[in-house]
LUMMAR-910459 format. One line per 3 residues: number of its first residue (from 1); their letters; for each residue x, y, z of N, C-alpha, C. Coordinates in pm, whole numbers. Layout:
BEGIN
NUM	A	X:Y:Z:X:Y:Z:X:Y:Z ~ ...
! end
This chain:
BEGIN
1	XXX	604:-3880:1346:487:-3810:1292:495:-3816:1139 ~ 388:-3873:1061:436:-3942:949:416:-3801:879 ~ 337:-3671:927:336:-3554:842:491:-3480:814
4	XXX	595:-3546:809:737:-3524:826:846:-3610:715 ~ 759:-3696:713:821:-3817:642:904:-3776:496 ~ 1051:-3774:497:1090:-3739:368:1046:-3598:314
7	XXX	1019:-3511:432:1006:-3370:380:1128:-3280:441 ~ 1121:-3170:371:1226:-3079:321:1170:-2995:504 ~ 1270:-2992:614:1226:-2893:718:1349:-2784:722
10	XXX	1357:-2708:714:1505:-2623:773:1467:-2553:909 ~ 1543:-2564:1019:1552:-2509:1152:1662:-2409:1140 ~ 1636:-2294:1180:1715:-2180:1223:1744:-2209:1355
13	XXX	1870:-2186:1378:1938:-2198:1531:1903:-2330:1588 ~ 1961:-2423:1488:1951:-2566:1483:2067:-2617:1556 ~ 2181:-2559:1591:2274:-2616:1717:2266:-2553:1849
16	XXX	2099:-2487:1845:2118:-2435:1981:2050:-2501:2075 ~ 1985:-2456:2187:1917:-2549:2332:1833:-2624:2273 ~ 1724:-2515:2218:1617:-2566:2184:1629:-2626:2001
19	XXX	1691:-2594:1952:1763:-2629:1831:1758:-2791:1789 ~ 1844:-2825:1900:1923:-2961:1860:1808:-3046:1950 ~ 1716:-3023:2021:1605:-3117:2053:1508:-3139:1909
22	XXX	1464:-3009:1876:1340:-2984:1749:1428:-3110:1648 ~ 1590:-3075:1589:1624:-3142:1488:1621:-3312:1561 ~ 1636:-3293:1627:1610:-3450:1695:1451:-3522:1659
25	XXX	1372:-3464:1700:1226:-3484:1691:1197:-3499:1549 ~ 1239:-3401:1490:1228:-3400:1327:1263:-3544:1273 ~ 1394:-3528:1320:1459:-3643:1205:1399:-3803:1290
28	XXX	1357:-3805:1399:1296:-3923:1446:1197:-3924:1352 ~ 1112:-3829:1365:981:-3824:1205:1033:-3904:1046 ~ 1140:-3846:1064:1188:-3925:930:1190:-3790:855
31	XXX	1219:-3682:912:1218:-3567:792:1390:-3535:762 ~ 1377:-3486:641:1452:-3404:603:1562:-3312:627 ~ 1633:-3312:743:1600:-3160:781:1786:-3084:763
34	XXX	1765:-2934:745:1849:-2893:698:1883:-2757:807 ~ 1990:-2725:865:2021:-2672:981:2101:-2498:940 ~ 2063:-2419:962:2144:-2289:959:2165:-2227:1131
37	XXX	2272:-2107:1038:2292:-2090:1269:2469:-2088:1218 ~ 2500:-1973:1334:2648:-1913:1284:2768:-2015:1337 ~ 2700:-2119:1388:2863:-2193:1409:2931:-2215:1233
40	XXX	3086:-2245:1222:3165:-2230:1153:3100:-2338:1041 ~ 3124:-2456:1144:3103:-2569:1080:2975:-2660:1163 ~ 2990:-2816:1073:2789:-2831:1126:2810:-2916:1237
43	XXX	2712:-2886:1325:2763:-2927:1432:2696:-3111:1445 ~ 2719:-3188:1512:2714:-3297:1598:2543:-3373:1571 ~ 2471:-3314:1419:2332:-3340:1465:2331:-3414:1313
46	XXX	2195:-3478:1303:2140:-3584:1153:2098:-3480:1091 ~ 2223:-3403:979:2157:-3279:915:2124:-3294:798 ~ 2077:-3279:698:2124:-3253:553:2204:-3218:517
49	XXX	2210:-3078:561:2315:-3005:482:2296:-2886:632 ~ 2420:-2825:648:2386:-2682:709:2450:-2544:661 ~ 2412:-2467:675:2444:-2312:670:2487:-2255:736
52	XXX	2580:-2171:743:2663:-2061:809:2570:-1893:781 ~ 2482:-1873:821:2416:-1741:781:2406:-1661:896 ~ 2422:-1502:908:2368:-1412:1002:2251:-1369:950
55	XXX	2177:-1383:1081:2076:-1309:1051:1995:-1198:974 ~ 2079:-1107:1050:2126:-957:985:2151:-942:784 ~ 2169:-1047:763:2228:-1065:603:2144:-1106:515
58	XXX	2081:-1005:483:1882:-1001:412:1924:-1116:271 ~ 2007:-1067:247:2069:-1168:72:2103:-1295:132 ~ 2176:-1365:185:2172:-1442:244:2105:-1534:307
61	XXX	2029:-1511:377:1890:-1526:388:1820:-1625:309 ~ 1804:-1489:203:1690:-1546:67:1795:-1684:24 ~ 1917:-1676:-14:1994:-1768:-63:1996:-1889:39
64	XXX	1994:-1934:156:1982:-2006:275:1856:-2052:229 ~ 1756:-2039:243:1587:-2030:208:1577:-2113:75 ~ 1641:-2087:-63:1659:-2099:-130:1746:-2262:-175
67	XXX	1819:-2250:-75:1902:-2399:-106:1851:-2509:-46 ~ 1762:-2465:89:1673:-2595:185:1577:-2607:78 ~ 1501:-2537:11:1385:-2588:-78:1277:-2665:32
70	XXX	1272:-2573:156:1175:-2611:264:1061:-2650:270 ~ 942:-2732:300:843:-2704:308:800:-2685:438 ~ 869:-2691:519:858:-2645:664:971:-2573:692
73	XXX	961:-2476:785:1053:-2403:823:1019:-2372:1004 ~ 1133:-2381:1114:1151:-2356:1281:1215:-2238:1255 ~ 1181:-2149:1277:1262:-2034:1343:1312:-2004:1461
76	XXX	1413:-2060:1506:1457:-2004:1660:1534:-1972:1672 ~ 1656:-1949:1549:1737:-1857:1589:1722:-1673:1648 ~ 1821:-1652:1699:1807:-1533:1748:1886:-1529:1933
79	XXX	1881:-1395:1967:1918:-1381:2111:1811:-1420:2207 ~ 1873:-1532:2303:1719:-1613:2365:1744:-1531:2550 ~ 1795:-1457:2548:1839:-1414:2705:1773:-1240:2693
82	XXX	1670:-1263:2774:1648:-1117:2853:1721:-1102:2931 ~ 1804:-1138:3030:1861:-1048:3073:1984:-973:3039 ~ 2117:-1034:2929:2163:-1006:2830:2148:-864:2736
85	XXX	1969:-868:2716:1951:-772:2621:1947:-642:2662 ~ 1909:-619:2807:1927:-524:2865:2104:-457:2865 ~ 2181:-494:2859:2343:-484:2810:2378:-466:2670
88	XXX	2255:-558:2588:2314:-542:2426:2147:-539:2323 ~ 2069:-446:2367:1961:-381:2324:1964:-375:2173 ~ 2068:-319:2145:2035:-321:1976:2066:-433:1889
91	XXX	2154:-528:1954:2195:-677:1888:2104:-739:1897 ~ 2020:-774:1992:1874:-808:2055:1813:-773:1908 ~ 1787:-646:1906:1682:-648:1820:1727:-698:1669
94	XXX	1869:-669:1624:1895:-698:1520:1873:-834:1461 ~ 1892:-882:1607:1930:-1061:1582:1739:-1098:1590 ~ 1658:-1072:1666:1518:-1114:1704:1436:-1053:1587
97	XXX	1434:-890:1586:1294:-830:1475:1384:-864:1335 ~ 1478:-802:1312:1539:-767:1188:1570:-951:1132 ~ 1613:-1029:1213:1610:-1137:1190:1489:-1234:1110
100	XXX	1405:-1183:1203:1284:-1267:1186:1234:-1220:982 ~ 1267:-1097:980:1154:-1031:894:1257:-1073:776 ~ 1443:-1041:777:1480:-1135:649:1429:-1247:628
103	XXX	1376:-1347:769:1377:-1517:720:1260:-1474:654 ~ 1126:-1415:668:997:-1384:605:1073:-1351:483 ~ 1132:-1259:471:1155:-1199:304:1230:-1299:271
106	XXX	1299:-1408:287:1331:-1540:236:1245:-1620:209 ~ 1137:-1609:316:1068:-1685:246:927:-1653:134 ~ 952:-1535:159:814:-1523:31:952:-1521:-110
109	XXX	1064:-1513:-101:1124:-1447:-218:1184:-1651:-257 ~ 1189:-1702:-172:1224:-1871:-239:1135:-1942:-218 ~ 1034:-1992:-113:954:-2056:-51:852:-2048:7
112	XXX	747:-1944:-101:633:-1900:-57:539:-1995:-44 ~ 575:-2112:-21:422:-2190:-11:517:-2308:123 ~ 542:-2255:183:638:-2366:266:602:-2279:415
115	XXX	580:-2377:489:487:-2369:647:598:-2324:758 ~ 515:-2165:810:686:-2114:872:656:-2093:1039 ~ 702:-2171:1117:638:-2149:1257:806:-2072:1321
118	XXX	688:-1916:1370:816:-1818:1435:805:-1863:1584 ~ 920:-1860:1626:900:-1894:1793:969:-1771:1836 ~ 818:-1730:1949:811:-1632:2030:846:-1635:2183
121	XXX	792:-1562:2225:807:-1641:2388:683:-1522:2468 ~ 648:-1605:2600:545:-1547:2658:596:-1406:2714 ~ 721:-1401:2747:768:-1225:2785:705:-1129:2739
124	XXX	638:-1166:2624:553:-1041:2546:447:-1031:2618 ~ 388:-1070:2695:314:-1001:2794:345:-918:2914 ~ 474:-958:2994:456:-898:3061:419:-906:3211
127	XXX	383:-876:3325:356:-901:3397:201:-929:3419 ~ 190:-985:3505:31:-1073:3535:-62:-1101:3657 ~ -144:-1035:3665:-194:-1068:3802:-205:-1187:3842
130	XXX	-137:-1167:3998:-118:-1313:4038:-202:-1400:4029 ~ -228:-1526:4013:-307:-1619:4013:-376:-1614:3911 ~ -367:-1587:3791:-432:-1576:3621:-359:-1670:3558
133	XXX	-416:-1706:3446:-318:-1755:3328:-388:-1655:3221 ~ -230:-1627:3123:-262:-1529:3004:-321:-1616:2906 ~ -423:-1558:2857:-406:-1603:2704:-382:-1534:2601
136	XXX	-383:-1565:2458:-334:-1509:2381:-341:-1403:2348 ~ -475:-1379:2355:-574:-1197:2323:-537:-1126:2399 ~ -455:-1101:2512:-414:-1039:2581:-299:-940:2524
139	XXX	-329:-811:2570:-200:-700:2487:-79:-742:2565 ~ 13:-677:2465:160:-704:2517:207:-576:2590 ~ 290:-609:2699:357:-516:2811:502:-601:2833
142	XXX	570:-602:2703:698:-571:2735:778:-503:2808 ~ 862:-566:2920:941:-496:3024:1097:-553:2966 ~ 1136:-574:2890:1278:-571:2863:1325:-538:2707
145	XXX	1444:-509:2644:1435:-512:2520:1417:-642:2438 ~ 1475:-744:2532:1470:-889:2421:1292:-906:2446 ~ 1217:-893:2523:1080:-876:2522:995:-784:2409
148	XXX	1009:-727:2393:1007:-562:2290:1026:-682:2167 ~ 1169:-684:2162:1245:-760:2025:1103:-829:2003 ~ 1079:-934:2094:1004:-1057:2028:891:-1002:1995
151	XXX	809:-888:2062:672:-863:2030:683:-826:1859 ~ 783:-743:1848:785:-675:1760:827:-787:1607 ~ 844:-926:1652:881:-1025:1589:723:-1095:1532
154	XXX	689:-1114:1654:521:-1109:1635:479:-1037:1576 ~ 438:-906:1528:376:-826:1476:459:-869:1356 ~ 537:-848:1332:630:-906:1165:553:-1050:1069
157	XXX	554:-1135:1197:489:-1262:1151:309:-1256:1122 ~ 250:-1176:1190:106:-1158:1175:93:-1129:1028 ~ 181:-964:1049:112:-934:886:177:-1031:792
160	XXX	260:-1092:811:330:-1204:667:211:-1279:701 ~ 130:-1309:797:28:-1402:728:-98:-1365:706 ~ -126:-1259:737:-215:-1129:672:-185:-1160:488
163	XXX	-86:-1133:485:-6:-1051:353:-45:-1217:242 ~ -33:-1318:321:-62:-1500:231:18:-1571:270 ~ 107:-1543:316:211:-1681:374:157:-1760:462
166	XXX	232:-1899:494:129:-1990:558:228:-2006:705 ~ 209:-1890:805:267:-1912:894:191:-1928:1025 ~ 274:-1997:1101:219:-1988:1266:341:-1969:1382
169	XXX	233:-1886:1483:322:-1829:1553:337:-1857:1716 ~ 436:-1913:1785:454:-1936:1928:478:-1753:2037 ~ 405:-1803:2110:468:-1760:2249:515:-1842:2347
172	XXX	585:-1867:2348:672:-2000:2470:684:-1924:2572 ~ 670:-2017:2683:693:-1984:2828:810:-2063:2888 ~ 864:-1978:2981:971:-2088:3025:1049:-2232:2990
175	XXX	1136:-2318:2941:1138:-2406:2959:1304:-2460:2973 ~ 1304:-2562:3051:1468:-2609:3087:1483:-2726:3006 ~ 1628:-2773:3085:1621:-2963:2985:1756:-2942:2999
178	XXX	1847:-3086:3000:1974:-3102:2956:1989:-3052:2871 ~ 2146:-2938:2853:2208:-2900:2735:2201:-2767:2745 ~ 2122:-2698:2812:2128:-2556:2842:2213:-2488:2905
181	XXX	2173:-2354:2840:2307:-2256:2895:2300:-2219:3026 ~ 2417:-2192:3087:2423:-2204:3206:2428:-2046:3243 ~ 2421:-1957:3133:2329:-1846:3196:2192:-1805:3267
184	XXX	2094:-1929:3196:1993:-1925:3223:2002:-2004:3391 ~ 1891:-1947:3488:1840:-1970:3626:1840:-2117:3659 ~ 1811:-2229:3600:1790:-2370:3615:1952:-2418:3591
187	XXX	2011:-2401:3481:2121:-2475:3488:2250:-2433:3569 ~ 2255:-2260:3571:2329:-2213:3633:2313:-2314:3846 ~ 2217:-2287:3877:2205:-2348:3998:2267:-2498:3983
190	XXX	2178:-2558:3896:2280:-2705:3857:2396:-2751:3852 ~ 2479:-2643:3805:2589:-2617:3740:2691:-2627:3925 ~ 2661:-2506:4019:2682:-2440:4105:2676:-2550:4224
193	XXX	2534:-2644:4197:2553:-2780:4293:2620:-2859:4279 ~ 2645:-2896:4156:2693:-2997:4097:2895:-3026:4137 ~ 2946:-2880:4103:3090:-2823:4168:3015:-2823:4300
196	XXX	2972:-2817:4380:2986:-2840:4525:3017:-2950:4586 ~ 2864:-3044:4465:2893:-3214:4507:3048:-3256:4496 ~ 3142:-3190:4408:3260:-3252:4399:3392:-3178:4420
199	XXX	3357:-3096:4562:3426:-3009:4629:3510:-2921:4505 ~ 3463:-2893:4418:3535:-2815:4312:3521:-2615:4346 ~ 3393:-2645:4449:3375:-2518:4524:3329:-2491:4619
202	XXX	3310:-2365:4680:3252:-2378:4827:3121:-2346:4859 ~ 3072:-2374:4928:2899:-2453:4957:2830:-2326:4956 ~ 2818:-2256:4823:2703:-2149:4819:2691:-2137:4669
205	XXX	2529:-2139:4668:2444:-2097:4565:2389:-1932:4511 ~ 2471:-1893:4454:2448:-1717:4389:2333:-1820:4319 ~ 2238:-1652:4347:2125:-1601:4275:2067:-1459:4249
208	XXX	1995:-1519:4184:1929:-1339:4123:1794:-1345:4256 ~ 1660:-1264:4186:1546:-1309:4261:1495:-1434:4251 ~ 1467:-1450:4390:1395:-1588:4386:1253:-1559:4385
211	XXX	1188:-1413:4387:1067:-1407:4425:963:-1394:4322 ~ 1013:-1466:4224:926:-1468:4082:848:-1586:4056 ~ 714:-1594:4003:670:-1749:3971:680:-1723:3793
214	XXX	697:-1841:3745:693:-1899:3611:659:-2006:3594 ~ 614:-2014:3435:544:-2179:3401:617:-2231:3325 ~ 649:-2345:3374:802:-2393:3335:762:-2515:3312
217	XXX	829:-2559:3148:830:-2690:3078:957:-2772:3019 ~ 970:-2864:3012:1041:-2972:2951:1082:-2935:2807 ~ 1250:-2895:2784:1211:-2880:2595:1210:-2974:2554
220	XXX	1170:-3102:2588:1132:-3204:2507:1018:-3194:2472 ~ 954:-3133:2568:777:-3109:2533:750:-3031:2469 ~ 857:-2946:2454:844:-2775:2406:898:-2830:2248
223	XXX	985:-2887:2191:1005:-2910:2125:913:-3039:2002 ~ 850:-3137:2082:702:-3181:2019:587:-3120:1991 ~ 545:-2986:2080:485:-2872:2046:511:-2842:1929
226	XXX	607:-2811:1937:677:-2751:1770:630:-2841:1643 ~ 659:-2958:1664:643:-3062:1550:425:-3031:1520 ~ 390:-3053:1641:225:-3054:1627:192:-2924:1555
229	XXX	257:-2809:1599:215:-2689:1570:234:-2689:1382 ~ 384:-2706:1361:412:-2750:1223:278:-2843:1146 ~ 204:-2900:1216:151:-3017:1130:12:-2992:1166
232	XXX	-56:-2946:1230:-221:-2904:1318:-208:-2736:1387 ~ -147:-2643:1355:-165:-2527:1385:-257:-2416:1252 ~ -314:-2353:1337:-407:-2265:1218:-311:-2141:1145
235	XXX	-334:-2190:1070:-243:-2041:988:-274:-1924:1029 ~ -186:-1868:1043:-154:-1700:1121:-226:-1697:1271 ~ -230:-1817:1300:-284:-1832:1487:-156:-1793:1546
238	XXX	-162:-1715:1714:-12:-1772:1801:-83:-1840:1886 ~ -20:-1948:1954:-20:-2039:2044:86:-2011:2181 ~ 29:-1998:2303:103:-2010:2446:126:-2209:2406
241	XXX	260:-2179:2410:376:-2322:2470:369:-2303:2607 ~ 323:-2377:2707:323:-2357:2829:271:-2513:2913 ~ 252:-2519:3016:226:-2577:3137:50:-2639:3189
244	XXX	102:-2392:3217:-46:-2383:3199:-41:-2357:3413 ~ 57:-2400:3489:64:-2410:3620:206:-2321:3691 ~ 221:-2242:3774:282:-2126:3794:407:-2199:3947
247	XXX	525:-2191:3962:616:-2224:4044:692:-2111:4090 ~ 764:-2062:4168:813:-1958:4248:964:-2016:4253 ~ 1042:-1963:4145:1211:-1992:4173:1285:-2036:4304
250	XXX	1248:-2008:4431:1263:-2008:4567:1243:-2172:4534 ~ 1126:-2179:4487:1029:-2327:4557:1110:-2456:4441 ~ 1179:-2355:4292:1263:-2472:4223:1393:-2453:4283
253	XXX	1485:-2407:4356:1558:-2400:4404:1569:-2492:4505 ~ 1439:-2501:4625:1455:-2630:4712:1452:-2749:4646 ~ 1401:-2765:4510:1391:-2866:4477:1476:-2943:4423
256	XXX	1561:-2867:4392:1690:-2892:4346:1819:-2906:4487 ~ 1795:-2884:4500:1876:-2876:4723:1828:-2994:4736 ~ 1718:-3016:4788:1697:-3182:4804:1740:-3301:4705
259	XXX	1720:-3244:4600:1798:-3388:4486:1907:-3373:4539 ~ 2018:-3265:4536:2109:-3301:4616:2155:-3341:4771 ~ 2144:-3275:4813:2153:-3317:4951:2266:-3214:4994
262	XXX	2350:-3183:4935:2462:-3075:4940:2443:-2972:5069 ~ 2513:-2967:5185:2515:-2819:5277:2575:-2758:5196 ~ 2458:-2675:5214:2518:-2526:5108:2447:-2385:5199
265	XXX	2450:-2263:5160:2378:-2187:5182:2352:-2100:5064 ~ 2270:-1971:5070:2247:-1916:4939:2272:-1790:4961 ~ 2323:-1720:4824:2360:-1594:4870:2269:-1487:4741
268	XXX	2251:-1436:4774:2141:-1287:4630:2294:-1263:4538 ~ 2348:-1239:4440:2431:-1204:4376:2356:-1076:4295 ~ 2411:-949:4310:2361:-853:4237:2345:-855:4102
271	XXX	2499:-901:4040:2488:-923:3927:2398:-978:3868 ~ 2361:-1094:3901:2242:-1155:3861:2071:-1116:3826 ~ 2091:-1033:3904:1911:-910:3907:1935:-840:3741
274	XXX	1795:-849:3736:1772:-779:3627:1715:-605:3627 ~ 1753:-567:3542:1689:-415:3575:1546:-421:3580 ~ 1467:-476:3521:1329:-501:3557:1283:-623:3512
277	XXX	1211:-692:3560:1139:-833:3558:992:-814:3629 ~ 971:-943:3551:839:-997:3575:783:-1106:3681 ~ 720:-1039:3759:683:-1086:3875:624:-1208:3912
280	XXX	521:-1215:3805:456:-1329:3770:395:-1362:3619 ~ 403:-1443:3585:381:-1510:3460:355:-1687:3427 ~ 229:-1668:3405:170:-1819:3383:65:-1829:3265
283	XXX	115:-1931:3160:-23:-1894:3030:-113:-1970:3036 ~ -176:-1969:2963:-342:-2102:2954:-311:-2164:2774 ~ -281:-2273:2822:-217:-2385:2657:-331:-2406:2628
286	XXX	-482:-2340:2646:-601:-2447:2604:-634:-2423:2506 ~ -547:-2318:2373:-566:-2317:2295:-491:-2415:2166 ~ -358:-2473:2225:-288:-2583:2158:-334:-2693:2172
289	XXX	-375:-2682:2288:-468:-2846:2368:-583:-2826:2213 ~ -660:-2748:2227:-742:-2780:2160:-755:-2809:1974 ~ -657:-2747:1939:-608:-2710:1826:-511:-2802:1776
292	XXX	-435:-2901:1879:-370:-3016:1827:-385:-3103:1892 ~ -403:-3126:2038:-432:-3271:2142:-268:-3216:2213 ~ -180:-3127:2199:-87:-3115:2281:-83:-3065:2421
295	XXX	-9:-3136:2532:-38:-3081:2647:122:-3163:2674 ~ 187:-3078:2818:290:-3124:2896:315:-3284:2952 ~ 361:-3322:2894:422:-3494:2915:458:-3536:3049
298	XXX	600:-3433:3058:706:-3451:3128:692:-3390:3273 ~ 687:-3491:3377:684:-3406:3512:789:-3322:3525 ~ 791:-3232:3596:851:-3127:3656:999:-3162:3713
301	XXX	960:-3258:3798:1062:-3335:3927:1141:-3392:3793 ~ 1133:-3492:3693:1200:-3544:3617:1286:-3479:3524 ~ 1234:-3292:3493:1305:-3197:3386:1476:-3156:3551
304	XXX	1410:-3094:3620:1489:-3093:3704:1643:-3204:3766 ~ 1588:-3352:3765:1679:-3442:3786:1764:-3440:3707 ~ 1687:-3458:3548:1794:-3433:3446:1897:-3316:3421
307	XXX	1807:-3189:3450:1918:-3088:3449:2077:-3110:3603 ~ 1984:-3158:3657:2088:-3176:3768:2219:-3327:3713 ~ 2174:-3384:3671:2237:-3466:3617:2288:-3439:3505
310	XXX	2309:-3355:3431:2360:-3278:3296:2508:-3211:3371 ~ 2424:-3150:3463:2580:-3075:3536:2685:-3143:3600 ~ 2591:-3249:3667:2697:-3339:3755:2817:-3404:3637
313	XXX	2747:-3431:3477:2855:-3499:3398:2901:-3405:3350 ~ 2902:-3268:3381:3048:-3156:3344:3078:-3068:3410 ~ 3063:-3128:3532:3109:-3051:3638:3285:-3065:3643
316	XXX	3304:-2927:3667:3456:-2964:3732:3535:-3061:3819 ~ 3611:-3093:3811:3657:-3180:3925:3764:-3088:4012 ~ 3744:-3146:4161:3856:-3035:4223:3988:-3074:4203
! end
């Protein structure tokens, strides 16, 4: 995307899932790009330069902000696990609201004219009557604290572009891909087949509920979103990252059983349940569709193979 070419981008939480796809995409553009995010040292990606910054560290921050000399800026660092936050509620927020609003005060205080897309996620709605897709105008009904966190991340980013900054803002919905944590529902199962395929364990699949639908995307797709949004998004707009089409965990679970082939059986693991969740959740992208030409690439069946094939190459051996 030649709107990239030899420009200054810095990504927050640039060695993470969704991290190290965006800096990928970037630097295929031919950009710039410059990586912060608390590992020690820089990790494994085509960086510029990277940073060691917490969130939490308002001076820091501005100084981070300050040394990329950005004209684009990804925000995704932060705590990406609801169910987590329910256990660590106030790190959640420290790391998601308080986070978000230093990178803003970084950036009006080094890089007030440099394009800042916050990534949100669709949890800020909430639950959904079945068979709808949300759109954006829709109020938020946060049911967890990392949900809460993000709304309240949103509202941070509105008024900074109320206030003149030139930002835009995501709600993302679901999405998997090689490289993910194996806390999350898709890889963990992967993970769990994968040691079966190679007798490293015994033939059962722990889970949480299966009785949830979600709209679930490719972060490769999720991550070209990003680039379009950066380059064709309306200032101080949010945009649903999404699908746009609703699946029932149960129904990705067989689907993943059949790529393998594995006798297994399945068992509910308590641990795994969340204190409250969302039943159903599916958004309507027809506002990115329209606003950049972006829509979902990547079939479904193909995000899945790959995650299954991610695990099989680190799976244990027995």
């Amino acid at each position: 995307m030649t709107a990239f070419s030899g420009r200054n981008v810095l990504v927050t939480g640039a060695s993470g899932f969704v991290g190290r796809h965006v800096v990928g995409a970037l630097t295929a553009a031919g950009a710039r790009v410059h990586g912060l995010g608390l590992d020690p040292s820089p990790p494994a990606l085509a960086l510029e330069s990277w940073q060691r910054v917490e969130l939490a560290d308002a001076a820091a921050m501005i100084d981070a902000v300050a040394a990329a000399r950005p004209e684009f800026i990804v925000h995704l660092a932060g705590q990406p696990s609801a169910g987590l936050s329910f256990d660590h509620p106030v790190d959640t927020y420290r790391a998601n609201t308080l986070g978000t609003w230093h990178l803003i005060q970084g950036v009006r205080a080094a890089a007030p004219r440099a394009r800042v897309l916050v990534v949100g996620t669709g949890e800020v709605y909430g639950p959904q009557p079945e068979g709808t897709r949300v759109g954006e105008g829709a109020p938020f009904r946060p049911v967890s604290p990392y949900a809460l966190s993000k709304a309240a991340a949103d509202a941070l980013a509105e008024i900074a572009a109320q206030d003149g900054l030139d930002v835009v803002r995501t709600r993302s919905f679901a999405h998997a891909g090689p490289g993910q944590d194996p806390r999350f529902a898709l890889p963990s199962w992967a993970r769990q087949l994968a040691a079966i395929e190679r007798g490293a364990a015994e033939p059962v699949i722990r889970v949480g509920n299966l009785d949830i639908t979600r709209d679930l995307s490719d972060v490769r797709d999720v991550a070209r979103a990003y680039l379009e949004l950066l380059a064709r998004g309306r200032p101080g707009a949010a945009y649903n990252v999404c699908r746009g089409e609703g699946v029932t965990l149960a129904r990705v679970l067989d689907m993943l059983r059949a790529m393998s082939g594995a006798a297994l059986r399945i068992e509910r693991d308590a641990a795994r349940l969340r204190p409250a969740d969302v039943p159903y959740l599916v958004g309507d992208p027809s506002a990115i569709q329209l606003d950049t030409g972006w829509r979902v690439e990547i079939a479904f069946e193909r995000t899945l193979r790959d995650v299954l094939e991610d695990a099989r190459a680190n799976a244990p051996v027995a």
